[in-house]
mmCIF file of the N, C-alpha and C atoms, coordinates in Angstrom:
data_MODEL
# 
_entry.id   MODEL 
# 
loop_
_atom_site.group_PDB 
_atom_site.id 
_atom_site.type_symbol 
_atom_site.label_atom_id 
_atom_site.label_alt_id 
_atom_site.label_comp_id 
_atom_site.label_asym_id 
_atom_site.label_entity_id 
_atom_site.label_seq_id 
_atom_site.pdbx_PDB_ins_code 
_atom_site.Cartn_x 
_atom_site.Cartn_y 
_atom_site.Cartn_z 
_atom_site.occupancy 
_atom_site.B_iso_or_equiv 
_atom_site.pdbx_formal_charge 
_atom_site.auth_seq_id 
_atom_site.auth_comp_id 
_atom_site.auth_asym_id 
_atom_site.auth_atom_id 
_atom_site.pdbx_PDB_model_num 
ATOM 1   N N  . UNK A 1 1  ? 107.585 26.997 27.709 1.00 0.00 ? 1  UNK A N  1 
ATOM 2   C CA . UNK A 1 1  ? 106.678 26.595 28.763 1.00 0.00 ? 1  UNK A CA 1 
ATOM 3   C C  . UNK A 1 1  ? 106.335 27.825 29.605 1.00 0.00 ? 1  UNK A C  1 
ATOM 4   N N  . UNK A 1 2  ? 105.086 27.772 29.851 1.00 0.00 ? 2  UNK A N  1 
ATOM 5   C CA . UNK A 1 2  ? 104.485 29.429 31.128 1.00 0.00 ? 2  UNK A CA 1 
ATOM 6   C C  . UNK A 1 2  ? 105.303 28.834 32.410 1.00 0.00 ? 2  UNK A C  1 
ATOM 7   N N  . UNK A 1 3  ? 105.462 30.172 32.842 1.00 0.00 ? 3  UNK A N  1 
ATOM 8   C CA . UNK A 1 3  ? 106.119 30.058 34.130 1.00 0.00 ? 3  UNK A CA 1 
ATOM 9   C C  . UNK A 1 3  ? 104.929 30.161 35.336 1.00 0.00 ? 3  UNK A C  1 
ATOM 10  N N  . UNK A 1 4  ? 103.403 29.968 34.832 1.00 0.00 ? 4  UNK A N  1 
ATOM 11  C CA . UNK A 1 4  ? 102.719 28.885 35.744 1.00 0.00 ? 4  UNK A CA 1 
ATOM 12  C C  . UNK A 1 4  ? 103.191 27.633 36.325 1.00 0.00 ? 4  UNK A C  1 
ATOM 13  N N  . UNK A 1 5  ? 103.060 27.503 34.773 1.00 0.00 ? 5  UNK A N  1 
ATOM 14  C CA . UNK A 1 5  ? 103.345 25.840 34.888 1.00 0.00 ? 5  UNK A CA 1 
ATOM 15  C C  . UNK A 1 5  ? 104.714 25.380 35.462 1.00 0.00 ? 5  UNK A C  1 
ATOM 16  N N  . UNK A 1 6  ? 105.801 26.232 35.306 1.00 0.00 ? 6  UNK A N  1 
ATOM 17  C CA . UNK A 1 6  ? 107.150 25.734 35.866 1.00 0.00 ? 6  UNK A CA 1 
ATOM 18  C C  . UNK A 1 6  ? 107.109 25.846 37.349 1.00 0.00 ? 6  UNK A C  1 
ATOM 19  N N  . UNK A 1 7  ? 106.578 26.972 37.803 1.00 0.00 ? 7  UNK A N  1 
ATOM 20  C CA . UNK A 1 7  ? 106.320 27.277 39.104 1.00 0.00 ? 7  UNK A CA 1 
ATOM 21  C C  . UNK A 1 7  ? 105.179 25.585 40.217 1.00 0.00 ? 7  UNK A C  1 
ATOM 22  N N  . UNK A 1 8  ? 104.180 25.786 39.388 1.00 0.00 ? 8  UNK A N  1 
ATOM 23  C CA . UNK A 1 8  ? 103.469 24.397 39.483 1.00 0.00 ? 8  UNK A CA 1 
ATOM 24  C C  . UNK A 1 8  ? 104.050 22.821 39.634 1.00 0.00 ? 8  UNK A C  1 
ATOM 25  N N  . UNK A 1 9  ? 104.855 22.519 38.554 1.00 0.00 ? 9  UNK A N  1 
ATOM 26  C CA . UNK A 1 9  ? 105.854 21.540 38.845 1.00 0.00 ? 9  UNK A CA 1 
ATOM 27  C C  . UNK A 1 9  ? 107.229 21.675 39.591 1.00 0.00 ? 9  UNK A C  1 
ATOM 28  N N  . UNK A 1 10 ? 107.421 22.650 40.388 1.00 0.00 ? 10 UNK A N  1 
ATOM 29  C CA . UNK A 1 10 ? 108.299 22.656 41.637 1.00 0.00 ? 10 UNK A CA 1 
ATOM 30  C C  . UNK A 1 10 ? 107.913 21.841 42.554 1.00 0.00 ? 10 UNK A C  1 
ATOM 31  N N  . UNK A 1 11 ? 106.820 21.668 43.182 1.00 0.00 ? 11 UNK A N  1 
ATOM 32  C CA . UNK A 1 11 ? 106.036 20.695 44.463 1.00 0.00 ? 11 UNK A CA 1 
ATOM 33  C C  . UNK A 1 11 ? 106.565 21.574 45.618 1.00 0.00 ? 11 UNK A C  1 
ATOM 34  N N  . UNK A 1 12 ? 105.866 22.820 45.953 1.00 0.00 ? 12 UNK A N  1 
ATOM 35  C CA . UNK A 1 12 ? 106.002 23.255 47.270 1.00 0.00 ? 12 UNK A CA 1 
ATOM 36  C C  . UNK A 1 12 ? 105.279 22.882 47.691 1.00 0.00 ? 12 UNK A C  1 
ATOM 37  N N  . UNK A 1 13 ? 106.115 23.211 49.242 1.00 0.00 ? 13 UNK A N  1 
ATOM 38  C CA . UNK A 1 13 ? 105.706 22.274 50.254 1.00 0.00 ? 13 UNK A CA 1 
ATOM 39  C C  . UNK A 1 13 ? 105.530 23.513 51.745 1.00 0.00 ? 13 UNK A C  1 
ATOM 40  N N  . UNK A 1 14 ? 104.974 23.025 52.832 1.00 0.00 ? 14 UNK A N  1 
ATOM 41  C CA . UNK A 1 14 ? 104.386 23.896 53.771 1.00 0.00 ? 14 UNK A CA 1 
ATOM 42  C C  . UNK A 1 14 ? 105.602 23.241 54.782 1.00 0.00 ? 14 UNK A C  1 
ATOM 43  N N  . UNK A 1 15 ? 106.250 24.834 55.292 1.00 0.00 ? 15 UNK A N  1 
ATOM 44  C CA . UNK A 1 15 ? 107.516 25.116 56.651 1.00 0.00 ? 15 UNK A CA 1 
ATOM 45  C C  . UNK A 1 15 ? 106.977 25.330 57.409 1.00 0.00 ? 15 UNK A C  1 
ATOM 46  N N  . UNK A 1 16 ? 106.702 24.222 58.530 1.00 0.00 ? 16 UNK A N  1 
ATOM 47  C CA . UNK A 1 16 ? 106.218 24.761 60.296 1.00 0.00 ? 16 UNK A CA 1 
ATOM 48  C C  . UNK A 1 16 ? 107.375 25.270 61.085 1.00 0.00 ? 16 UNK A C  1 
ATOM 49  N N  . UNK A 1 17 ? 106.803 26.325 61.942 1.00 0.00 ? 17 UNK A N  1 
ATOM 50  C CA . UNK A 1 17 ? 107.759 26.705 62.577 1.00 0.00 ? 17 UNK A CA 1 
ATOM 51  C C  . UNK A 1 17 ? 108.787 26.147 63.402 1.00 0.00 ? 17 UNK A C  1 
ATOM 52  N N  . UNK A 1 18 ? 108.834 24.825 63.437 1.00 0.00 ? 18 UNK A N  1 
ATOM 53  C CA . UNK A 1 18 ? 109.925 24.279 63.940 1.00 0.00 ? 18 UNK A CA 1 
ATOM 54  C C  . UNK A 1 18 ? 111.304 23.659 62.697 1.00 0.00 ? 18 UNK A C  1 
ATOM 55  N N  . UNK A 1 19 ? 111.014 24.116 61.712 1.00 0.00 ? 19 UNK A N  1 
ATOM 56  C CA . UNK A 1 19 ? 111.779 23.902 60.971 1.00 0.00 ? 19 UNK A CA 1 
ATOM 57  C C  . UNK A 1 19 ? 111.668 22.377 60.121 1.00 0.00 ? 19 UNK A C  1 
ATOM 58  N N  . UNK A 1 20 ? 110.497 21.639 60.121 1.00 0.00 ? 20 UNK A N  1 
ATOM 59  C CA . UNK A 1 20 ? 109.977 20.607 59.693 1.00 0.00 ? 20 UNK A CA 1 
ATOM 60  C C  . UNK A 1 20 ? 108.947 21.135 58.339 1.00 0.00 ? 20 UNK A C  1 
ATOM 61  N N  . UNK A 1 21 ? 109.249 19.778 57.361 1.00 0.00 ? 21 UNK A N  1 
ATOM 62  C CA . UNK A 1 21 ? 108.414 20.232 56.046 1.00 0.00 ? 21 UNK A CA 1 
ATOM 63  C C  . UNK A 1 21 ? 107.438 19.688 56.459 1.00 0.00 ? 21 UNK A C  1 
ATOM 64  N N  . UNK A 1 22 ? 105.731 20.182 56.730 1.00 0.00 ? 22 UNK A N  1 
ATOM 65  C CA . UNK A 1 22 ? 104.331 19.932 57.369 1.00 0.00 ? 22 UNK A CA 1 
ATOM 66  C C  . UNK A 1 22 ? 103.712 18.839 56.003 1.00 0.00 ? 22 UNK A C  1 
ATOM 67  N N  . UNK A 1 23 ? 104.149 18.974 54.730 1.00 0.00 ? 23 UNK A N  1 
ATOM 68  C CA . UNK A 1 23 ? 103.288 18.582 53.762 1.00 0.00 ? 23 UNK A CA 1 
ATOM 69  C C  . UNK A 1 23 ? 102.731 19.403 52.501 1.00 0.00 ? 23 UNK A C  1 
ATOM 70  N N  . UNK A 1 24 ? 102.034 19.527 52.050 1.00 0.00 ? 24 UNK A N  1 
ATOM 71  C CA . UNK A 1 24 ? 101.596 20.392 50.611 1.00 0.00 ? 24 UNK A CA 1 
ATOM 72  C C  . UNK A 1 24 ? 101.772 21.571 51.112 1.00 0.00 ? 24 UNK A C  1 
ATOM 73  N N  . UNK A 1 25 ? 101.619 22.715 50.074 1.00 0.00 ? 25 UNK A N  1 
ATOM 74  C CA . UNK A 1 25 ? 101.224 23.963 50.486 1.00 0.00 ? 25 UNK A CA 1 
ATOM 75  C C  . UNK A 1 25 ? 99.606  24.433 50.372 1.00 0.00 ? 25 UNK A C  1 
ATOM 76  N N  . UNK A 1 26 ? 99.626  24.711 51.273 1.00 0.00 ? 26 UNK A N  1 
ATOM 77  C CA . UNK A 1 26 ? 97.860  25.259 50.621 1.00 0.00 ? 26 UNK A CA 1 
ATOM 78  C C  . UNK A 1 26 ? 96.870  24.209 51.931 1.00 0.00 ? 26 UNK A C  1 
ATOM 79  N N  . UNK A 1 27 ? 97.509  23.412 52.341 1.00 0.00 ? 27 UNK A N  1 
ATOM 80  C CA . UNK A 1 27 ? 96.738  22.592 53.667 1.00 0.00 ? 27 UNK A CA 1 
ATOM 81  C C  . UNK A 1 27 ? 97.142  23.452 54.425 1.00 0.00 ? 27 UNK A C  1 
ATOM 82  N N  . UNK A 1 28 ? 97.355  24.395 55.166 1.00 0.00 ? 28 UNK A N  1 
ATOM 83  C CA . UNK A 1 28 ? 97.617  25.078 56.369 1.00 0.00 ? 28 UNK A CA 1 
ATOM 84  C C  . UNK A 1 28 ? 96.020  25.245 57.002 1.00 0.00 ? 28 UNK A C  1 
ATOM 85  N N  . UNK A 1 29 ? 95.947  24.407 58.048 1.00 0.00 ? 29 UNK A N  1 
ATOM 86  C CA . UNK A 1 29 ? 94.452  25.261 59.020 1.00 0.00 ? 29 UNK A CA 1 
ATOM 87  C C  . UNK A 1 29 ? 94.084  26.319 59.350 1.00 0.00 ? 29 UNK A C  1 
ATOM 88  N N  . UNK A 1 30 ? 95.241  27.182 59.281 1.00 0.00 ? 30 UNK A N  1 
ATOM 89  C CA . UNK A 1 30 ? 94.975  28.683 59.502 1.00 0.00 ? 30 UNK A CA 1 
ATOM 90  C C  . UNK A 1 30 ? 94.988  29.680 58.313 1.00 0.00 ? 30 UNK A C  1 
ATOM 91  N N  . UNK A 1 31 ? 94.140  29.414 57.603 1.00 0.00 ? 31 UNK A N  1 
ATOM 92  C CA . UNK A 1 31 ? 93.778  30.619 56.572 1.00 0.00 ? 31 UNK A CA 1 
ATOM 93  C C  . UNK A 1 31 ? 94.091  31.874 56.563 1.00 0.00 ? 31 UNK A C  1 
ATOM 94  N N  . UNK A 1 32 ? 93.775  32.363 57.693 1.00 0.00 ? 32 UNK A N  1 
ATOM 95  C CA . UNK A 1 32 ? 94.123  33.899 58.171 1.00 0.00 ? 32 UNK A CA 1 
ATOM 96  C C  . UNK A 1 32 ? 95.714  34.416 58.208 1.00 0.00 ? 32 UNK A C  1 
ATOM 97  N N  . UNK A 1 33 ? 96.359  33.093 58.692 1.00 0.00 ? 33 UNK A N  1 
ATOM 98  C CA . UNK A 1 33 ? 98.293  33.487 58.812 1.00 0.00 ? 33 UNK A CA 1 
ATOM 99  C C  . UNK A 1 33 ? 98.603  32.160 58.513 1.00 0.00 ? 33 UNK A C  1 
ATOM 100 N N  . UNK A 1 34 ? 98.472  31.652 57.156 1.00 0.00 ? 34 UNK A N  1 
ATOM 101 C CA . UNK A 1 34 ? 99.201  30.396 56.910 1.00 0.00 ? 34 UNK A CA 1 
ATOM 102 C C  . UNK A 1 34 ? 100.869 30.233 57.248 1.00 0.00 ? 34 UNK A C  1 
ATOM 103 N N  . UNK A 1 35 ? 101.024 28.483 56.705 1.00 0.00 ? 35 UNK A N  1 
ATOM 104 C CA . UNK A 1 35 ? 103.133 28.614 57.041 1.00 0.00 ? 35 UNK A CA 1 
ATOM 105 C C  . UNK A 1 35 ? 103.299 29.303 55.698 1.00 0.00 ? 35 UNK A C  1 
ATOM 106 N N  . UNK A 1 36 ? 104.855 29.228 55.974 1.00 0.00 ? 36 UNK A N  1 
ATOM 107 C CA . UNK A 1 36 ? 105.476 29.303 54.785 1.00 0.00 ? 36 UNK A CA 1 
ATOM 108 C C  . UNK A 1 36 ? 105.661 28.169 53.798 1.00 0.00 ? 36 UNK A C  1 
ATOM 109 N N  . UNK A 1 37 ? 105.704 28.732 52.545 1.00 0.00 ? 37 UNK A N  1 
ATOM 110 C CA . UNK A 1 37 ? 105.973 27.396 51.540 1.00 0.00 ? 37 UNK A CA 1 
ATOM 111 C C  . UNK A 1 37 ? 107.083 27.534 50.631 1.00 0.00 ? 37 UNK A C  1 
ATOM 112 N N  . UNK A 1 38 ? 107.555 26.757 50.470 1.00 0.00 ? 38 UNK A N  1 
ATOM 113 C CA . UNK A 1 38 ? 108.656 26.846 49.917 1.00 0.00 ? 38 UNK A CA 1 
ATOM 114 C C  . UNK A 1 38 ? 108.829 25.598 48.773 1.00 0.00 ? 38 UNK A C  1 
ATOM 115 N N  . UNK A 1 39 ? 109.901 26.058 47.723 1.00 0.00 ? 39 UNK A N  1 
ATOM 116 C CA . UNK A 1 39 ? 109.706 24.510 47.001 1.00 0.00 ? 39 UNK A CA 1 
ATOM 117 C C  . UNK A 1 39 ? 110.689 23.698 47.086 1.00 0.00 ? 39 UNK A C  1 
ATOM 118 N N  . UNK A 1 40 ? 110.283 22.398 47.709 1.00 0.00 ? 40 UNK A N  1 
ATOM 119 C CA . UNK A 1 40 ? 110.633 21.131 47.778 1.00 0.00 ? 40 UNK A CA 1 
ATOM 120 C C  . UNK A 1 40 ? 112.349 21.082 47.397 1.00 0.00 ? 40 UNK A C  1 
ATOM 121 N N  . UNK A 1 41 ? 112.738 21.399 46.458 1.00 0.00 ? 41 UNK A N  1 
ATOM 122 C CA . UNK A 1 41 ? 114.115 21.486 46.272 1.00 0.00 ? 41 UNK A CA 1 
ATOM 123 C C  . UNK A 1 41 ? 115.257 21.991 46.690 1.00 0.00 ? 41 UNK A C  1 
ATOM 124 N N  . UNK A 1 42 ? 114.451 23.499 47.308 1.00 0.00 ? 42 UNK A N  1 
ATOM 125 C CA . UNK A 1 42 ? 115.095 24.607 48.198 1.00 0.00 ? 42 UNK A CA 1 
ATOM 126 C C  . UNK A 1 42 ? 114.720 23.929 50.011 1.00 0.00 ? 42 UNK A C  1 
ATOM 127 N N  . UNK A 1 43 ? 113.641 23.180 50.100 1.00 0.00 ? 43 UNK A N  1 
ATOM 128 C CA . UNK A 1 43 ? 113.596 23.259 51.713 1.00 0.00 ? 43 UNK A CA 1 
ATOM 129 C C  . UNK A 1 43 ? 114.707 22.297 52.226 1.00 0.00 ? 43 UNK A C  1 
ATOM 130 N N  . UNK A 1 44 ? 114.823 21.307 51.211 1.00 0.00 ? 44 UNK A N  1 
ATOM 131 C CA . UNK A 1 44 ? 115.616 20.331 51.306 1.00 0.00 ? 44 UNK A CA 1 
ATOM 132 C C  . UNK A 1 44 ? 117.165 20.597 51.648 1.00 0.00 ? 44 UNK A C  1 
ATOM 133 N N  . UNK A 1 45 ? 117.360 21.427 50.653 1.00 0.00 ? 45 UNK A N  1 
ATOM 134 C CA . UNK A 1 45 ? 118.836 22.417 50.672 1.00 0.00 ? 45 UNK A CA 1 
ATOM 135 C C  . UNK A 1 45 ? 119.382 23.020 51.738 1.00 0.00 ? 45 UNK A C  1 
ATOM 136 N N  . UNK A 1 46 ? 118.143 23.393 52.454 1.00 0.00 ? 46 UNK A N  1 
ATOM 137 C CA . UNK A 1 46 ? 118.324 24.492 53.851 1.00 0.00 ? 46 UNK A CA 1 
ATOM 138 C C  . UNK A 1 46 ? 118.215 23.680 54.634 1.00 0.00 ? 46 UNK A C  1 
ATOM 139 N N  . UNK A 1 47 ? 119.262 24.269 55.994 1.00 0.00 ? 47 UNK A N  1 
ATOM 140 C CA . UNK A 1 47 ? 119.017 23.882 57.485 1.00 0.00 ? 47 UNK A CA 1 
ATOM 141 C C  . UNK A 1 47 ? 117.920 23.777 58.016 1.00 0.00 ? 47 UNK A C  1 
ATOM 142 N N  . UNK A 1 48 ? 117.256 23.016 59.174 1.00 0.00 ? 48 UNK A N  1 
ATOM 143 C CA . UNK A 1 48 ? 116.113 23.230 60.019 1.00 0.00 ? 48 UNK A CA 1 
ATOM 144 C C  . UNK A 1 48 ? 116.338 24.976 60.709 1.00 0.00 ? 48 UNK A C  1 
ATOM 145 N N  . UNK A 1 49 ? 117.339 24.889 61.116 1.00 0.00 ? 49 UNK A N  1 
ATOM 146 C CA . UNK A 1 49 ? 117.391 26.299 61.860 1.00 0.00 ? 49 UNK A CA 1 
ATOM 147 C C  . UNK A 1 49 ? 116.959 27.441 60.517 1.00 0.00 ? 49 UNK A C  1 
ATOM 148 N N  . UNK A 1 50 ? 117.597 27.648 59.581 1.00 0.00 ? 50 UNK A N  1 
ATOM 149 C CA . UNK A 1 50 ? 116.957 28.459 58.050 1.00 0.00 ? 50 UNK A CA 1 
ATOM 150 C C  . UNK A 1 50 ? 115.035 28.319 58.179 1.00 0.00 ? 50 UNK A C  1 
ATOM 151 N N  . UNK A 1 51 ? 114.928 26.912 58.288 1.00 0.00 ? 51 UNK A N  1 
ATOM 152 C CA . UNK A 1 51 ? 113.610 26.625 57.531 1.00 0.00 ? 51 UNK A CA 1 
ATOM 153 C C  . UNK A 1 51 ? 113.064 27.450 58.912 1.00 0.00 ? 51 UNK A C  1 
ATOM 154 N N  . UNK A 1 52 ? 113.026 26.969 60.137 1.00 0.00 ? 52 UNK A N  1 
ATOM 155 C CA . UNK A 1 52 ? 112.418 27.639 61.568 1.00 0.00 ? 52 UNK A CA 1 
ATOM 156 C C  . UNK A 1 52 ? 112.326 29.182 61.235 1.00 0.00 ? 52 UNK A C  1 
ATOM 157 N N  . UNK A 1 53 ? 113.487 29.964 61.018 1.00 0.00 ? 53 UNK A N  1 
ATOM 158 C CA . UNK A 1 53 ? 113.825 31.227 60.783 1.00 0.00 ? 53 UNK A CA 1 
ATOM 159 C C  . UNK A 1 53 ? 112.737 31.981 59.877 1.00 0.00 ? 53 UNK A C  1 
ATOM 160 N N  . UNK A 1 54 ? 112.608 30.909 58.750 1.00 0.00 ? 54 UNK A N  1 
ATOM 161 C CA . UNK A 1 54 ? 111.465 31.934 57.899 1.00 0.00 ? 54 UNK A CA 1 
ATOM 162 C C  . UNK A 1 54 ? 110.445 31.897 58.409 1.00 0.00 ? 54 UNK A C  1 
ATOM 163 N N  . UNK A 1 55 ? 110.050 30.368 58.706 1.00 0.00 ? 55 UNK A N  1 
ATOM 164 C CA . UNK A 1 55 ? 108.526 30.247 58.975 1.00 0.00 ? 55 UNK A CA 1 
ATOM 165 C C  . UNK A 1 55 ? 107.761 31.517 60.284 1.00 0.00 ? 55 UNK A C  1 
ATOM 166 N N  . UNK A 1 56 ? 109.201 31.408 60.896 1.00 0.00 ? 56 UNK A N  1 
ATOM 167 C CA . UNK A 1 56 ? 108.306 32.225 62.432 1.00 0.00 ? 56 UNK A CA 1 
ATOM 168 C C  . UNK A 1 56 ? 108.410 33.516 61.846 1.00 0.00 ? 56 UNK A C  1 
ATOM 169 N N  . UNK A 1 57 ? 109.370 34.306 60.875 1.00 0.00 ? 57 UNK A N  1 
ATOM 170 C CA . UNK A 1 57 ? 109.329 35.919 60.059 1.00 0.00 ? 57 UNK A CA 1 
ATOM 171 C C  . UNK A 1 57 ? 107.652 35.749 59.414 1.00 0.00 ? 57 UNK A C  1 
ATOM 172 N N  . UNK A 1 58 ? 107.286 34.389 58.453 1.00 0.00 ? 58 UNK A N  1 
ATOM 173 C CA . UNK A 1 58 ? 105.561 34.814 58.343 1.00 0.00 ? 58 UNK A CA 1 
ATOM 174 C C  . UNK A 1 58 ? 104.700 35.025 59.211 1.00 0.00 ? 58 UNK A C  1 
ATOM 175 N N  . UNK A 1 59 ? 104.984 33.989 60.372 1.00 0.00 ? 59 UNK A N  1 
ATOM 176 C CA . UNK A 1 59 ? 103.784 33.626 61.174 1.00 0.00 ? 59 UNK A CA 1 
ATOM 177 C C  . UNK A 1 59 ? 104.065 34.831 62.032 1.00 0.00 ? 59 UNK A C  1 
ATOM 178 N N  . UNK A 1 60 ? 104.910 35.538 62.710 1.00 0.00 ? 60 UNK A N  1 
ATOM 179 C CA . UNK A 1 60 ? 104.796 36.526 63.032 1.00 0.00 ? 60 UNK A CA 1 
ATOM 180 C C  . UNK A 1 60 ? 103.994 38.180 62.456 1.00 0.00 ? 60 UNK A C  1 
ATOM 181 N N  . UNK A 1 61 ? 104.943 38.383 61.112 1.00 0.00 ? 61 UNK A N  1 
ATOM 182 C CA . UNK A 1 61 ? 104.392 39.499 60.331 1.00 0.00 ? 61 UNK A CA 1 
ATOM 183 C C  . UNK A 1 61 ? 102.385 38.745 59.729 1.00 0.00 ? 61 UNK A C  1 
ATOM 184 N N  . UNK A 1 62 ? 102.398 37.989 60.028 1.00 0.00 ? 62 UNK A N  1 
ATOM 185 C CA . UNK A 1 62 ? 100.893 37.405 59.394 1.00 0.00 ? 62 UNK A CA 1 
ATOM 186 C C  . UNK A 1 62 ? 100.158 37.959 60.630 1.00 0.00 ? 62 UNK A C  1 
ATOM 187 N N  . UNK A 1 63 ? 100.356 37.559 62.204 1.00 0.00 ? 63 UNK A N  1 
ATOM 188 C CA . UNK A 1 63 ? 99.511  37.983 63.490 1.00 0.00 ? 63 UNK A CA 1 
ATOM 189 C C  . UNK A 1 63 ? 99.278  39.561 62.923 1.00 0.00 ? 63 UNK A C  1 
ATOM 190 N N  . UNK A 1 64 ? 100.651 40.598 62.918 1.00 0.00 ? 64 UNK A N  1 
ATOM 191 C CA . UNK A 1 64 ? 100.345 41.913 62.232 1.00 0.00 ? 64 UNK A CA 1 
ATOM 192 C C  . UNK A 1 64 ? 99.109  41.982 61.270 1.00 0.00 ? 64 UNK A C  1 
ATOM 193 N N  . UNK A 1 65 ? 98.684  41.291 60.774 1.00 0.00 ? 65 UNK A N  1 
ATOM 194 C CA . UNK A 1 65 ? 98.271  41.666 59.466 1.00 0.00 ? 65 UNK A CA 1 
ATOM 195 C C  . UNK A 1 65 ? 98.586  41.333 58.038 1.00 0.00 ? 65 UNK A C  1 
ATOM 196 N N  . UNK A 1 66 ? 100.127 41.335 57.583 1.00 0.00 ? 66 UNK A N  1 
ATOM 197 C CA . UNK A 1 66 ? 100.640 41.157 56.744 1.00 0.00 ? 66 UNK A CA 1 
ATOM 198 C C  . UNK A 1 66 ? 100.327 39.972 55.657 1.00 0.00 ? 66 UNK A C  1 
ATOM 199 N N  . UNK A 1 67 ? 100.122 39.979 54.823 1.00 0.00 ? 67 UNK A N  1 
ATOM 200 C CA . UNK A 1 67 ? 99.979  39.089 53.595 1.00 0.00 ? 67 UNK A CA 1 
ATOM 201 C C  . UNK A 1 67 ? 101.280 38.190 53.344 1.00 0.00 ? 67 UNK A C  1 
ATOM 202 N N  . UNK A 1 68 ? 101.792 39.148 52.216 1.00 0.00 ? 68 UNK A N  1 
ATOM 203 C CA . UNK A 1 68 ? 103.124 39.069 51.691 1.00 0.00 ? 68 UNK A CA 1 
ATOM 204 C C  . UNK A 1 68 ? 104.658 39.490 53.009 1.00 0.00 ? 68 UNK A C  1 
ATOM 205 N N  . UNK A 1 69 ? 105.091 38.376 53.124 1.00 0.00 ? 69 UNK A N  1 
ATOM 206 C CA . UNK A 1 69 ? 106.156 38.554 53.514 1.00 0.00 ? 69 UNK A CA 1 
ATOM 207 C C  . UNK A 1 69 ? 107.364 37.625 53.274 1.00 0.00 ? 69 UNK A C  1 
ATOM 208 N N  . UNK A 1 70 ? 108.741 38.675 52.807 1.00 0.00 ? 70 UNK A N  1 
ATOM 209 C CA . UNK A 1 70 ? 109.896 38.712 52.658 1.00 0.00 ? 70 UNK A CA 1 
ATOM 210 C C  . UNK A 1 70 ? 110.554 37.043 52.981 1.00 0.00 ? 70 UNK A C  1 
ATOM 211 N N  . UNK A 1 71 ? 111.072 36.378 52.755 1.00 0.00 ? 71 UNK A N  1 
ATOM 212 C CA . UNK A 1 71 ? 111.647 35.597 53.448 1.00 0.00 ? 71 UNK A CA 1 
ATOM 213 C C  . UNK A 1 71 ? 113.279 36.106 53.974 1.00 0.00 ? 71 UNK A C  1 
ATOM 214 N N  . UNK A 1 72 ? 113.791 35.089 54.287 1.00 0.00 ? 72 UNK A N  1 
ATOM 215 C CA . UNK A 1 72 ? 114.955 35.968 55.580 1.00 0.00 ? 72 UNK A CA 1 
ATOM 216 C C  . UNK A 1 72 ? 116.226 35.547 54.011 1.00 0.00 ? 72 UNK A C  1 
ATOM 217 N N  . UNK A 1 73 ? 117.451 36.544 54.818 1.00 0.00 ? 73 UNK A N  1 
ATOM 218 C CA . UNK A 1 73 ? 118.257 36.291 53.536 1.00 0.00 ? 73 UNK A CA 1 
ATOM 219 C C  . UNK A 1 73 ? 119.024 35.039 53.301 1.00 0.00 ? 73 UNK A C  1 
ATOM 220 N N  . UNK A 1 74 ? 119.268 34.150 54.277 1.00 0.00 ? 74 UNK A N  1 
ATOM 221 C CA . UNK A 1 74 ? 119.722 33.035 53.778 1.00 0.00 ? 74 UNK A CA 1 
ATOM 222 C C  . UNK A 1 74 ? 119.257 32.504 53.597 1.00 0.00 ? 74 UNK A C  1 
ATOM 223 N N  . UNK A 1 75 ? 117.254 32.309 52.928 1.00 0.00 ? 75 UNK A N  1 
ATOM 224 C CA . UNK A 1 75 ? 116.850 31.490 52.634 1.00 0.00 ? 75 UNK A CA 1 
ATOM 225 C C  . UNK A 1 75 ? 117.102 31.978 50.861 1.00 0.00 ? 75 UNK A C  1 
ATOM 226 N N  . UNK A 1 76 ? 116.643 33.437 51.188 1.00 0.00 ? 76 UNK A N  1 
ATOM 227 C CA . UNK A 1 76 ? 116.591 33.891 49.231 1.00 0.00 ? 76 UNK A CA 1 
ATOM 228 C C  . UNK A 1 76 ? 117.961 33.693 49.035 1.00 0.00 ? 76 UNK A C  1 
ATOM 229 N N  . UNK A 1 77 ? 118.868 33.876 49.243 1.00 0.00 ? 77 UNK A N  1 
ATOM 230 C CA . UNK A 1 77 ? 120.658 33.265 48.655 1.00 0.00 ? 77 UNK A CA 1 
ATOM 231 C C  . UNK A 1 77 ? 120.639 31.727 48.498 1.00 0.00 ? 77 UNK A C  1 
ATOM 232 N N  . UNK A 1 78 ? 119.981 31.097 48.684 1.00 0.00 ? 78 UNK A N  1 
ATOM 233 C CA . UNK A 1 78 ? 120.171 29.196 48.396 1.00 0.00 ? 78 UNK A CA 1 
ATOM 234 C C  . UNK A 1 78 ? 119.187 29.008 47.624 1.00 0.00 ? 78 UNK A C  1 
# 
């Protein structure tokens, strides 16, 4: 199987900065500095305080400019 497609059937989902799952990924209103997304299996896994933690590392480095950004390390270790 392509690892499109495996990636695709994960069901990520969109992290608001309060540490709440918002819904799909890809609905964010703000185009310019979307949330973070994460997949469904992993947001579940993590704390609200984890999920808060990443979302505000995008939405911050996104005001910069930034595209691509890092998530924090106890989200990539779970």
């Amino acid at each position: 199987m392509g690892e499109l497609k495996k990636w695709r059937d994960q069901k990520w989902v969109r992290i608001g900065t309060d540490g709440k799952i918002k819904g799909p990924c890809g609905t964010s209103k703000n185009k310019k500095n979307p949330d973070r997304c994460l997949p469904l299996a992993k947001a579940r896994r993590l704390s609200k305080k984890a999920l808060a933690a990443t979302a505000k590392k995008k939405k911050a480095a996104g005001r910069r400019g930034k595209q691509f950004v890092r998530n924090t390390r106890t989200v990539r270790s779970a």
